[in-house]
C-alpha positions in Angstrom: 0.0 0.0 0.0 2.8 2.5 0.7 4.2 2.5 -2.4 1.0 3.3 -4.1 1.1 6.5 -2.2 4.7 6.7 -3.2 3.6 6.4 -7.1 1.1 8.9 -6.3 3.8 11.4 -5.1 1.7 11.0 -1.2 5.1 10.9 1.2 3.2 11.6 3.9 1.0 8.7 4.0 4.1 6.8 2.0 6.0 7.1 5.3 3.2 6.2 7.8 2.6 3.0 6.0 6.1 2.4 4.8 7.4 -0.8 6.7 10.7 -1.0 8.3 13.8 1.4 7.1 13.9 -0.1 4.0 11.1 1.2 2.8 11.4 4.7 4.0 14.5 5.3 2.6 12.7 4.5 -0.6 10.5 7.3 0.5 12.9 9.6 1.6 15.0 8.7 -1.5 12.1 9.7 -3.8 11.3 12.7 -1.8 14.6 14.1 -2.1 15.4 13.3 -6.1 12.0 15.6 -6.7 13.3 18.1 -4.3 16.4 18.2 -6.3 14.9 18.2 -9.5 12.2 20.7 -8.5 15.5 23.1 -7.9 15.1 23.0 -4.2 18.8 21.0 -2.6 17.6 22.1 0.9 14.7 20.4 1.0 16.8 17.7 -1.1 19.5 17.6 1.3 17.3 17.2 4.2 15.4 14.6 2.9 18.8 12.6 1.1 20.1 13.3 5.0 17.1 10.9 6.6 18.3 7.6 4.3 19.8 5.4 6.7 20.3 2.6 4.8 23.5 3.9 2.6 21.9 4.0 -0.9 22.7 6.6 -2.8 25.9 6.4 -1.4 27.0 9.4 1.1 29.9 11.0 -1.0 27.2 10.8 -3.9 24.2 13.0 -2.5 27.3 15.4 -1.4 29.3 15.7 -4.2 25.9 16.3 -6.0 24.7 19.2 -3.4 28.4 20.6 -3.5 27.8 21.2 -7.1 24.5 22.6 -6.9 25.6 25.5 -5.6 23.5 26.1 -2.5 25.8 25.8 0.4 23.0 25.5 2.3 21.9 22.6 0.6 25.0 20.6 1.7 25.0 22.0 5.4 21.1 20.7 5.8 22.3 17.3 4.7 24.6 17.3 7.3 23.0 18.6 10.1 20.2 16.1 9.3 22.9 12.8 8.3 24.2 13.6 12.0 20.9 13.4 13.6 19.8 10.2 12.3 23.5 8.4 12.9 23.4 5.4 15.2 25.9 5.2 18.2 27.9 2.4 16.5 28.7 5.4 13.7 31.2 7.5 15.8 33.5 8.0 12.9 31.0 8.4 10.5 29.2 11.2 12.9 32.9 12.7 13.5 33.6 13.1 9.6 30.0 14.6 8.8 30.4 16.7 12.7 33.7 18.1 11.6 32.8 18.7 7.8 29.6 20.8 9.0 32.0 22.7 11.7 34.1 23.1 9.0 31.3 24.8 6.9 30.0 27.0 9.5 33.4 28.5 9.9 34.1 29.2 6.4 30.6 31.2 6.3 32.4 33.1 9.3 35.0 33.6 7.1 33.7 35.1 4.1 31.0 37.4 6.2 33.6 38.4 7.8 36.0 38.8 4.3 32.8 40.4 2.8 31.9 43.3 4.9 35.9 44.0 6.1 36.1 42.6 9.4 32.4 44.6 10.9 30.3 42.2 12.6 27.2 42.0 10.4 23.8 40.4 11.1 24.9 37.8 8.5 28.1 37.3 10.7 26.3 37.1 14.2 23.2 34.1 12.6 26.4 32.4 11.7 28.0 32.4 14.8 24.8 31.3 16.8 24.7 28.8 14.3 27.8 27.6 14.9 27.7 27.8 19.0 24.1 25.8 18.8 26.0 23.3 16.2 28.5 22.8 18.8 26.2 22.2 21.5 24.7 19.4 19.8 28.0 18.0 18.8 28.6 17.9 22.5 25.1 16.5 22.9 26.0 13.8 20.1 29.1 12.6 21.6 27.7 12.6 25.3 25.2 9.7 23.9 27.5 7.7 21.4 30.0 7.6 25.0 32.7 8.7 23.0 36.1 8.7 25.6 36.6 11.9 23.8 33.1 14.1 26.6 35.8 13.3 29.5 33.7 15.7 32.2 36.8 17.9 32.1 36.2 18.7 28.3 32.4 19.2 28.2 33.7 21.8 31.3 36.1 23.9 28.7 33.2 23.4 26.4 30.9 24.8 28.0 33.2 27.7 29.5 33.4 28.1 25.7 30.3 28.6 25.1 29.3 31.0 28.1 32.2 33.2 27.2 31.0 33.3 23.6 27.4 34.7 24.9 25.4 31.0 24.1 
């Protein structure tokens, strides 16, 4: 019955019906190739970001939002790819965790490049962005137990994140 609805373009009712991971990736997997074709990679990247299952392949959904153009697009992917990572994928979630803190500082870095050092609104979203990134990078690795949240890290971390006004 799901994949009528999927024929029929219905994800909603696609994914209530759809059957074990499997299928929704199917879902998610359609979903995401009509956002991308419809023009929009952040809804494409968010959807492409829910597959669990590995197919399309990671390095192929990001290669093809890195060429769309919409660094967005690519970021949304990521944020979402981390959120739906299991705890047996700690260096999978470390890859995509430093990749998107690697994006959020480049943003920094061009605001910052583009309006000659003055602190912009453009400048300040992105640092929020990247303080609540971090947070949930914290978050993430306090539940996958990585030996890496020692309580004397998530202390500095959090030092760092007062003193940065989060």
């Amino acid at each position: 019955m799901w994949r009528i609805y999927l024929e029929h373009q219905d994800y909603n009712n696609a994914l209530k019906l759809a059957a074990g991971s499997s299928q929704r990736d199917t879902v998610y997997q359609c979903m995401g190739a009509d956002a991308a074709a419809a023009g929009d990679y952040k809804a494409a990247g968010a959807n492409f970001g829910r597959i669990v299952g590995g197919k399309p392949a990671f390095e192929e959904i990001a290669l093809m939002l890195v060429e769309s153009g919409d660094p967005e697009a690519l970021q949304t992917f990521l944020s979402t790819k981390l959120q739906v990572l299991g705890p047996n994928d700690k260096a999978q979630a470390t890859m995509v965790a430093a990749w998107l803190t690697e994006l959020l500082l480049d943003q920094i870095n061009r605001d910052l490049l583009a309006s000659a050092g003055q602190q912009t609104a453009a400048y300040t979203q992105h640092v929020a962005q990247l303080r609540c990134g971090l947070g949930c990078l914290l978050h993430t690795w306090l539940a996958f137990n990585c030996t890496l949240t020692a309580p004397a890290l998530r202390q500095n971390f959090r030092f760092f994140l007062a003193a940065k006004g989060s």
